[in-house]
NUZADO-713616 format. One line per 5 residues: their letters; for each residue x, y negated, z negated of N, C-alpha, C, O, CB. Coordinates in Angstrom, 1 decimal, padded with zeros to 4 digits. Atoms other than C-alpha are relative to their C-alpha. Glycine has a CB too. Layout:
N
a = X,Y,Z,X,Y,Z,X,Y,Z,X,Y,Z,X,Y,Z  ...
REM end
This chain:
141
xxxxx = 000.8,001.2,000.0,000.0,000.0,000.0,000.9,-001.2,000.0,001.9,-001.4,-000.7,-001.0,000.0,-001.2  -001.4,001.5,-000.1,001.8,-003.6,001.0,-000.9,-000.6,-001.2,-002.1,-000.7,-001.4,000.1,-001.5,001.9  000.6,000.6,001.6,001.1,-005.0,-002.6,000.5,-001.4,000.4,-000.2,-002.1,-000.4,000.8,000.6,-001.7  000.1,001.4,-000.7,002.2,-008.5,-000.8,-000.8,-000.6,000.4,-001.0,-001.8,000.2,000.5,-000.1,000.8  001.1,000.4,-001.1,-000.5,-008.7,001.5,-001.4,000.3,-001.1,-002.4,-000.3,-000.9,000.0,001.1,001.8
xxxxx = 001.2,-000.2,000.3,-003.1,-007.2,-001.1,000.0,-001.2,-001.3,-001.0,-001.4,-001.8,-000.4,001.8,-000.3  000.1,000.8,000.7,-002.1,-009.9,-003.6,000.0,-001.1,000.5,-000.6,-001.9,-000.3,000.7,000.1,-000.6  000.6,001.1,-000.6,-002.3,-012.7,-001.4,-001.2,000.1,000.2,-002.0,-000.6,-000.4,000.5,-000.5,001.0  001.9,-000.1,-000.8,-005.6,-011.9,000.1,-000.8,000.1,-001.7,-001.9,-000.5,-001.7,-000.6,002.3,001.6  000.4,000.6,001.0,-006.5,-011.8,-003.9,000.1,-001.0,-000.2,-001.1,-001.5,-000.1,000.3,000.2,-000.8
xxxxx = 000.0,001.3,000.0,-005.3,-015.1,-004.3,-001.2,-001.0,000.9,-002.1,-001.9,000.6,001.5,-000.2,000.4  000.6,000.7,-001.4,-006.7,-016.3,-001.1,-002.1,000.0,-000.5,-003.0,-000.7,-000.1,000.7,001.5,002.0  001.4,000.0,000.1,-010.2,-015.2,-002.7,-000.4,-000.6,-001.1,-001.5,-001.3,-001.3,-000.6,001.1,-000.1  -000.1,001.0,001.2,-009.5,-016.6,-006.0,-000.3,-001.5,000.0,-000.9,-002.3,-000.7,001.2,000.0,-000.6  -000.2,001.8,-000.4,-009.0,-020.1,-004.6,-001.3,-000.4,000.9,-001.8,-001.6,000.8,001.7,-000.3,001.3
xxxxx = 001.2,000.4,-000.6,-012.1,-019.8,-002.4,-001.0,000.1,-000.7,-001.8,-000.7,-000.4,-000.2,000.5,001.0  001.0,000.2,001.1,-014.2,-019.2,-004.9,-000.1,-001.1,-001.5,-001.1,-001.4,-002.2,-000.1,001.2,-000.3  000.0,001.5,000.8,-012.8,-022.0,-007.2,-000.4,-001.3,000.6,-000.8,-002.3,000.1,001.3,-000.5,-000.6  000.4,001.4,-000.7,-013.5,-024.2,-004.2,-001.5,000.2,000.3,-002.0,-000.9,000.6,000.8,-000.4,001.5  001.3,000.2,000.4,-016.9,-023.3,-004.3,-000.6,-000.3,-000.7,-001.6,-000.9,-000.5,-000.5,000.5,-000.1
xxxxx = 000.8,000.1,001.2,-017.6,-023.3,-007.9,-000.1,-001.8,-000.4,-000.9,-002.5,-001.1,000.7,001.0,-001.4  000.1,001.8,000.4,-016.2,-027.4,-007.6,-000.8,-000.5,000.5,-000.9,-001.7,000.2,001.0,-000.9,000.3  000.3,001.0,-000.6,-018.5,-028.3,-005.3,-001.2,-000.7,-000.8,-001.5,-001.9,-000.6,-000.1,000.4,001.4  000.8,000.9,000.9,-021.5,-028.8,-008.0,000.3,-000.9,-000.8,-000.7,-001.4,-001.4,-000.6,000.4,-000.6  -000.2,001.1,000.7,-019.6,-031.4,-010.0,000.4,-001.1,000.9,000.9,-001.2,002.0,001.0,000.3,-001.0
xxxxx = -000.1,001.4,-000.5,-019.5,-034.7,-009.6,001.2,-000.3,001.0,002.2,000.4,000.6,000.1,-000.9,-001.4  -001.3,000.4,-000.7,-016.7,-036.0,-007.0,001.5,-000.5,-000.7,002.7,-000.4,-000.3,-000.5,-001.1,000.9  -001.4,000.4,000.9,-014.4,-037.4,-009.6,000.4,001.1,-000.7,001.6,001.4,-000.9,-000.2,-001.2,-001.2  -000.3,-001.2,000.5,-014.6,-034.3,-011.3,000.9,000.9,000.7,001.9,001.4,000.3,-001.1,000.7,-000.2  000.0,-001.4,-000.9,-014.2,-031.8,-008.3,001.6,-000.7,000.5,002.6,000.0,000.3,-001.5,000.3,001.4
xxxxx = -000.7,000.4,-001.0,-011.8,-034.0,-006.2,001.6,000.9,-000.3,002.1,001.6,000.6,000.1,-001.6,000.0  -001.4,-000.7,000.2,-008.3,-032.7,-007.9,-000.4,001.9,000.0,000.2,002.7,000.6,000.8,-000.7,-001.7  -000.1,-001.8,000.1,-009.6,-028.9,-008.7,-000.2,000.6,001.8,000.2,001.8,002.0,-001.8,000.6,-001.3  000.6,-000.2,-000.9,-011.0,-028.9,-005.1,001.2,-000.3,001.0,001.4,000.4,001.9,-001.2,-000.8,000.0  -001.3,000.2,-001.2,-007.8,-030.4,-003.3,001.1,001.5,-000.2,001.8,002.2,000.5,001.2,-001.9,-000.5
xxxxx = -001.2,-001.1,000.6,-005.8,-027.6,-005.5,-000.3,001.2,000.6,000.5,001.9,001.2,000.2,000.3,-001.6  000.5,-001.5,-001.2,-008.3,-024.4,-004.0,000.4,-000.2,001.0,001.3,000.5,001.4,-001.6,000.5,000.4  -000.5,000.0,-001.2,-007.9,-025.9,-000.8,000.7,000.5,000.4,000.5,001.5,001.1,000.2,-000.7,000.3  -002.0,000.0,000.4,-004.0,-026.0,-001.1,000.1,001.6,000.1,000.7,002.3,001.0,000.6,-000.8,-002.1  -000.8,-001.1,000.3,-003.7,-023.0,-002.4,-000.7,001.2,000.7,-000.3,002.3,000.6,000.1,000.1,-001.7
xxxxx = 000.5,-001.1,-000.9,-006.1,-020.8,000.2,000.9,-000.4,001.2,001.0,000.5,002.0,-001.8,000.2,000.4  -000.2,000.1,-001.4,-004.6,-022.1,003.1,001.7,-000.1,-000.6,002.3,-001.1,000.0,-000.9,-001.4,001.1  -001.1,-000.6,-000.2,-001.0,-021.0,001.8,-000.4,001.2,-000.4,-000.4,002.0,000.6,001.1,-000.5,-000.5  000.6,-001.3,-000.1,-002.4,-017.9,000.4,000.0,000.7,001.3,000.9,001.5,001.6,-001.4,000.0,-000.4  000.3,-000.4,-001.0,-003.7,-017.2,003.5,000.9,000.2,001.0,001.0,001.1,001.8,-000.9,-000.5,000.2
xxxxx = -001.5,-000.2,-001.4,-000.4,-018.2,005.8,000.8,001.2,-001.0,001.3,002.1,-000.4,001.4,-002.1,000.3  -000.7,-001.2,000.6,001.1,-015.8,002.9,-000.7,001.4,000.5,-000.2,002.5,000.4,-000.2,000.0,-001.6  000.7,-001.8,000.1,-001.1,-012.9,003.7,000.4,-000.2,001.9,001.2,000.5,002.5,-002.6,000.5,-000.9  -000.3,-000.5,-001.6,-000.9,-013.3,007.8,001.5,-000.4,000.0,001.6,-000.4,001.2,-001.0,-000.9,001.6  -001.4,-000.3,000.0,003.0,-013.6,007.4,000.3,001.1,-000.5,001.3,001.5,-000.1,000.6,-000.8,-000.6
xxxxx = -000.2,-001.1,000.4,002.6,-010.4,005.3,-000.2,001.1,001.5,000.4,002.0,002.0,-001.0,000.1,-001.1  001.0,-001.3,-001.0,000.4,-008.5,007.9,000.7,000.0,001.5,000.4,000.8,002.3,-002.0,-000.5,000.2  -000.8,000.4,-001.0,002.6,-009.7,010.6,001.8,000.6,000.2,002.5,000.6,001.2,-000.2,-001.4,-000.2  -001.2,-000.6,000.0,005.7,-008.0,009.4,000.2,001.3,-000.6,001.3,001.3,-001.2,000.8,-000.8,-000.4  000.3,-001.1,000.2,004.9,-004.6,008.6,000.8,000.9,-000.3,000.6,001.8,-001.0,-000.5,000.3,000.5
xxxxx = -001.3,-000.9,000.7,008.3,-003.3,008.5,001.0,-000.9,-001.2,002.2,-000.7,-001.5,001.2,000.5,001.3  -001.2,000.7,001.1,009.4,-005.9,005.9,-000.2,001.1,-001.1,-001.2,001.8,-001.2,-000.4,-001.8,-000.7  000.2,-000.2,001.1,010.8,-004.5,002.5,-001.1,-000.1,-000.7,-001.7,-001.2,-000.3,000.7,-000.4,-000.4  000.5,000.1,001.0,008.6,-003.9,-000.3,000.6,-000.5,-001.4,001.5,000.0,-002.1,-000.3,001.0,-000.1  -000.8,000.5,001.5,009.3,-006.1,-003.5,-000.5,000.9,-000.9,-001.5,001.5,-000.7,-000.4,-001.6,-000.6
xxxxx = 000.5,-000.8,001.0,009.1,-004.2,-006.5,-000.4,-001.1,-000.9,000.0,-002.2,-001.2,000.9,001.1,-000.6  000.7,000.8,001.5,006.9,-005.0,-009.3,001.0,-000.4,-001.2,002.0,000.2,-001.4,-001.2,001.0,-000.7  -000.3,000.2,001.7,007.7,-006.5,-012.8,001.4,000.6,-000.1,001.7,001.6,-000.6,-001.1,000.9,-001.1  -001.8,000.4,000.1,011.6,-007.1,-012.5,000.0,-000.6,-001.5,-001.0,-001.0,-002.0,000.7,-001.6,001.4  -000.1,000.7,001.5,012.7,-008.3,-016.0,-000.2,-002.0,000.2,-000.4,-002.8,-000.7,001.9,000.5,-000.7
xxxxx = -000.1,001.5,000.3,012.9,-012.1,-014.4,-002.0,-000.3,000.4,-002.5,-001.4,000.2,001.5,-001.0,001.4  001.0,-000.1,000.0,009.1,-011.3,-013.4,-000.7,000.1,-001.5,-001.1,-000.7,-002.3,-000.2,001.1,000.9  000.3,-000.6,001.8,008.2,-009.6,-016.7,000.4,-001.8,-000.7,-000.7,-002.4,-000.9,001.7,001.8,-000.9  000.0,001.0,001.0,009.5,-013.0,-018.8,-000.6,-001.2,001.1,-000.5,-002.4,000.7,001.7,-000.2,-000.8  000.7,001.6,-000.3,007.6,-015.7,-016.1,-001.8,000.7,-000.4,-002.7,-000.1,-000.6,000.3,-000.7,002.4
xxxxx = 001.2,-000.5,000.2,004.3,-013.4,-016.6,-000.4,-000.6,-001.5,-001.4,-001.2,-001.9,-000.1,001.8,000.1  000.2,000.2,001.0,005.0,-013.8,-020.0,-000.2,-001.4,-000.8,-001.0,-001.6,-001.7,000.7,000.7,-000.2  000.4,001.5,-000.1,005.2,-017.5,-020.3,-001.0,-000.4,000.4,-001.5,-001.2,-000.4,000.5,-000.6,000.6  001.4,000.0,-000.5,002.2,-017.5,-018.1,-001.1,000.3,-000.7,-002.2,000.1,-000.2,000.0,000.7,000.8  001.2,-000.7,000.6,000.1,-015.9,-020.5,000.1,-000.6,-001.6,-001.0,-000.8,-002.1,000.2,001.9,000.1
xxxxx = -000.6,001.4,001.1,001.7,-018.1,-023.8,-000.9,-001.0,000.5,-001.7,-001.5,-000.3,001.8,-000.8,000.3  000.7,001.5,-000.1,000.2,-020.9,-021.9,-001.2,000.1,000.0,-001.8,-000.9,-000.2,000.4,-000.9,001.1  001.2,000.3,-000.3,-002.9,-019.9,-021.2,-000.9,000.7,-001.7,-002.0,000.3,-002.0,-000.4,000.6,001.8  000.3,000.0,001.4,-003.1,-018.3,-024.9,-000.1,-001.9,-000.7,-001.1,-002.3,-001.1,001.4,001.0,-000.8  -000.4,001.2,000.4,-001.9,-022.1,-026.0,-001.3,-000.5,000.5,-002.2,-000.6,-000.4,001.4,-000.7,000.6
xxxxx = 001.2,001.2,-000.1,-004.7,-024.0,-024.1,-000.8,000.7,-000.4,-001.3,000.2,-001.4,-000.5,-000.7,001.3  001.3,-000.4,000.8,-007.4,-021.4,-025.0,-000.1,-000.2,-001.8,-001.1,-000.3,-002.5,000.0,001.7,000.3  000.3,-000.5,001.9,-006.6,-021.3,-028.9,-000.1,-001.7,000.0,-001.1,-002.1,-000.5,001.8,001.1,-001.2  -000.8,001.3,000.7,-005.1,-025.4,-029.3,-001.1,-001.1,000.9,-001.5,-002.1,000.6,002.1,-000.2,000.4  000.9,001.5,-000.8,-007.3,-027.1,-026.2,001.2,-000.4,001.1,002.2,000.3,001.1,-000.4,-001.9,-001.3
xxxxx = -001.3,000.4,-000.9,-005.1,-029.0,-023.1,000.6,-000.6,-000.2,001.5,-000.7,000.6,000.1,-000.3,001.0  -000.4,000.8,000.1,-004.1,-031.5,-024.7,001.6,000.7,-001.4,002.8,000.4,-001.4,-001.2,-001.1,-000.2  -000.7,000.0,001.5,-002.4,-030.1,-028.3,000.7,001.5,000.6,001.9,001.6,000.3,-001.2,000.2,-001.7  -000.2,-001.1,-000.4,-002.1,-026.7,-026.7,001.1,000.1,001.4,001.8,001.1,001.8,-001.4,000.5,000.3  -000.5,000.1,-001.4,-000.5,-027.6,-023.5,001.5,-000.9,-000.5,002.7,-000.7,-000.2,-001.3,-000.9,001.3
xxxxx = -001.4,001.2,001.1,002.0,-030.3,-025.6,000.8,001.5,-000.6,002.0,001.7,-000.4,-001.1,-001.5,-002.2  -000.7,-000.4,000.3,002.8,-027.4,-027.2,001.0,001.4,000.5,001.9,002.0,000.1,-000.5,-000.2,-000.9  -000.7,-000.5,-000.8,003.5,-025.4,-024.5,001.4,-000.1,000.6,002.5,000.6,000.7,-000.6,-000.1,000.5  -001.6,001.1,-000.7,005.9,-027.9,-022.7,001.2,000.0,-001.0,002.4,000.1,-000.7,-000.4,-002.1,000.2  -000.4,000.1,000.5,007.1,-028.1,-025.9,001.4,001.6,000.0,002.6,001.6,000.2,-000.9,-000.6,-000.6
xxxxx = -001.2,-000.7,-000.1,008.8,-024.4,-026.2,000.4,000.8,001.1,001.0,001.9,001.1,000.0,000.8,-000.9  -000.5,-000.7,-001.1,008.9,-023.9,-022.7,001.6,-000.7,000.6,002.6,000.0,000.9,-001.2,000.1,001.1  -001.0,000.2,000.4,011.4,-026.4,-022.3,001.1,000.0,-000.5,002.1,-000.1,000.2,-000.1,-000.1,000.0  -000.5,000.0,000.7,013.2,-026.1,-025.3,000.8,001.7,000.7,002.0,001.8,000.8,-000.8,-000.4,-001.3  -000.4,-001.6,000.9,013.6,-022.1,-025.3,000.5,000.1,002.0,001.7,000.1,002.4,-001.9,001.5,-001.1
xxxxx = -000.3,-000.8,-001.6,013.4,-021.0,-021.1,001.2,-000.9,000.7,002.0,-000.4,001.4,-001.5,-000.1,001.2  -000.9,000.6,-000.6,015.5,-024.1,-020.1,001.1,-000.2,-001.0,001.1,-001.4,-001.3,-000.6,-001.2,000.5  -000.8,000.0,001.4,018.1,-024.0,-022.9,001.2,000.3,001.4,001.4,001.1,002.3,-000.4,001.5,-001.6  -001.3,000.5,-001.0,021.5,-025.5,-021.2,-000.4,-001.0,000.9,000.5,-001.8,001.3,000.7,001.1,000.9  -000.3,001.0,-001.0,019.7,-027.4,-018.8,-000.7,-001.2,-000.8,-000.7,-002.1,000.0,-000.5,000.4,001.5
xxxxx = 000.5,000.6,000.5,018.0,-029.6,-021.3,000.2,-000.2,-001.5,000.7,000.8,-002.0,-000.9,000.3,000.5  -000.3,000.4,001.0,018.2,-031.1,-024.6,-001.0,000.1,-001.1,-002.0,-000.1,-000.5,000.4,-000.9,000.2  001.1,000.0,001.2,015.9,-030.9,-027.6,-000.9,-001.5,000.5,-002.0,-001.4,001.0,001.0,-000.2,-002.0  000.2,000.9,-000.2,015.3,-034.5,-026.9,-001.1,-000.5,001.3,-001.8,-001.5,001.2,001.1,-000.2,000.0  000.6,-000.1,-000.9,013.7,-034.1,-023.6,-000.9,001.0,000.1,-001.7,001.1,000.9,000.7,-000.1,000.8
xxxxx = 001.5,-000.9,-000.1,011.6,-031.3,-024.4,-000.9,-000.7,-001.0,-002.1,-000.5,-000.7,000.2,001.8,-000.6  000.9,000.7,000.8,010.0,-033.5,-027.3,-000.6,-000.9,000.9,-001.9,-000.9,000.9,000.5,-000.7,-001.2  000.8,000.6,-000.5,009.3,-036.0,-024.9,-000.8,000.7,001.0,-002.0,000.6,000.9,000.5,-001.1,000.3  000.7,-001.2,-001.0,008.2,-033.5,-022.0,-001.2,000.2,-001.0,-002.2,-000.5,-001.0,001.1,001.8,000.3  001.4,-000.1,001.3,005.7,-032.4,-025.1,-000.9,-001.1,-000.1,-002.2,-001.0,-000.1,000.5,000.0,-001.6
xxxxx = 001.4,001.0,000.4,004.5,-035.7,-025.8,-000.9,-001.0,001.0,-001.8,-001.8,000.7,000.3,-001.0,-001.0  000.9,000.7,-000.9,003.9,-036.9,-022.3,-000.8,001.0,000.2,-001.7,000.3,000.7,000.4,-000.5,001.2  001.2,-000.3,-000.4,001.3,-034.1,-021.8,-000.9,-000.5,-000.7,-001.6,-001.1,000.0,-000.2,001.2,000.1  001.5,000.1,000.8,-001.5,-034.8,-024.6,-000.1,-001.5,001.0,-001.0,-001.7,001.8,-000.1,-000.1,-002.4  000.0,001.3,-000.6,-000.5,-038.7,-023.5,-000.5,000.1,001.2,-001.6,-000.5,001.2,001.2,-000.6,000.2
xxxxx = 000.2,-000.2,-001.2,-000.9,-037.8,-019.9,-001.7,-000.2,-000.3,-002.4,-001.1,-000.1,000.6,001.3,000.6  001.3,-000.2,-000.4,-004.1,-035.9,-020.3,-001.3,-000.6,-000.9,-002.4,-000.2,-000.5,000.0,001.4,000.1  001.2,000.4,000.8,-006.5,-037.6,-022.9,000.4,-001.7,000.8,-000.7,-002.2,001.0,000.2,000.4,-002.2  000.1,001.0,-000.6,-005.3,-041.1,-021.1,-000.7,000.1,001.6,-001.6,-000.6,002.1,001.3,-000.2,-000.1  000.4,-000.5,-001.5,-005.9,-039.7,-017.6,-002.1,000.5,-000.2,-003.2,000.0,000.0,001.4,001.9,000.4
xxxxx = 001.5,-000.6,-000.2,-009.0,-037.4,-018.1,-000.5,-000.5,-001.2,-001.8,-000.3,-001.2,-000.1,001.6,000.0  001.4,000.4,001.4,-010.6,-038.7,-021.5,-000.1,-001.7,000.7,-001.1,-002.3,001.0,000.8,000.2,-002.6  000.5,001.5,000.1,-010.1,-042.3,-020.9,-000.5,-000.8,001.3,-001.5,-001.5,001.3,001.1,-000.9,-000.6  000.0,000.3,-001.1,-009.7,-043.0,-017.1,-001.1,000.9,001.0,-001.6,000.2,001.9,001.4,000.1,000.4  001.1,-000.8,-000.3,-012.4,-040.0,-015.8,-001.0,-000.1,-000.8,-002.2,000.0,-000.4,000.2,001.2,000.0
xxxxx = 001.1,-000.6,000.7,-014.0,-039.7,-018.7,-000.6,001.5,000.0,-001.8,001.9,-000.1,-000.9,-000.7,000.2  000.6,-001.6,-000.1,-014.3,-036.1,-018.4,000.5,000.7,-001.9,001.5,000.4,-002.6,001.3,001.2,001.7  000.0,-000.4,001.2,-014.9,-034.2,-021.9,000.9,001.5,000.4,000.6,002.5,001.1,-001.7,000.1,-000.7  -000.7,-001.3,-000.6,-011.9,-031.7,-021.8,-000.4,000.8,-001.5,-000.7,000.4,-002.6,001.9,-000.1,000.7  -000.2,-001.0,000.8,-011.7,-028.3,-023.5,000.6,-000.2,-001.4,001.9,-000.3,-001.2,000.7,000.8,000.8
xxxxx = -000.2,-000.1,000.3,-011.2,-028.5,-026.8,001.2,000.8,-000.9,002.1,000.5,-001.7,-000.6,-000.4,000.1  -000.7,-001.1,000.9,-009.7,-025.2,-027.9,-000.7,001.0,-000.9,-001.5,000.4,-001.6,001.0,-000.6,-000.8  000.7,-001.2,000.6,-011.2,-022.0,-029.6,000.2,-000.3,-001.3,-000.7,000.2,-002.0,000.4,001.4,000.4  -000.6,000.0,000.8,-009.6,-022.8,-032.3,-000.9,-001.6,-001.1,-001.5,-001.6,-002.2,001.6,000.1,000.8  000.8,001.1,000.2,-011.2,-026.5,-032.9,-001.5,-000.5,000.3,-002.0,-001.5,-000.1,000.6,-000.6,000.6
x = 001.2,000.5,-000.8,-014.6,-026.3,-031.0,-001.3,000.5,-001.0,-002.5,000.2,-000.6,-000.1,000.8,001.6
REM end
């Protein structure tokens, strides 16, 4: 089975069905989630007919150790915003993803501020400038 081609053409359905689900919110709402499905089916999609197109390419193998620790970050963060919200949760993401995954190329110093421009970012951006009521967190709600 090309696990290339059957994981794009996942993606590729993922993204089309988030660009569906934006289209009942308001336009200020939708506009960024809606540019990002876009985006991301129509490379999906050049990913999967670049797959299907080269049929004698190599097979990547799964869950390499540098795979295995980005999955795992991946799933940190989205624990983080579910439990903390996007703003406290997501701050504190930046916070030890920085610090810990980039360690040498960065400083303590710059992962604090990396940290404190997200909540800044996103309660300036989406609470004050949208006005969109974001996710508080499981943890807070």
């Amino acid at each position: 089975m090309r696990v290339d081609l059957v994981l794009s053409l996942v993606f590729a359905l993922l993204f089309a069905t988030a660009g569906v689900l934006v289209m009942g919110f308001r336009w200020q709402v939708a506009l960024a989630p809606g540019l990002a499905a876009g985006l991301g089916l129509i490379l999906s999609l050049a990913l999967a007919l670049g797959s299907a197109r080269r049929p004698d390419a190599p097979q990547p193998r799964l869950f390499e150790r540098a795979q295995t620790i980005e999955i795992a970050w991946f799933l940190l963060a989205v624990a983080a915003v579910l439990l903390l919200g996007f703003s406290i949760g997501g701050g504190l993401f930046v916070l030890a993803y920085v610090h810990v995954a980039q360690r040498g190329r960065s400083t303590a110093l710059v992962a604090v501020a990396c940290a404190l421009a997200v909540p800044l970012t996103v309660e300036l951006l989406f609470g004050r400038v949208l006005q969109i009521a974001l996710f508080p967190g499981l943890l807070f709600d």
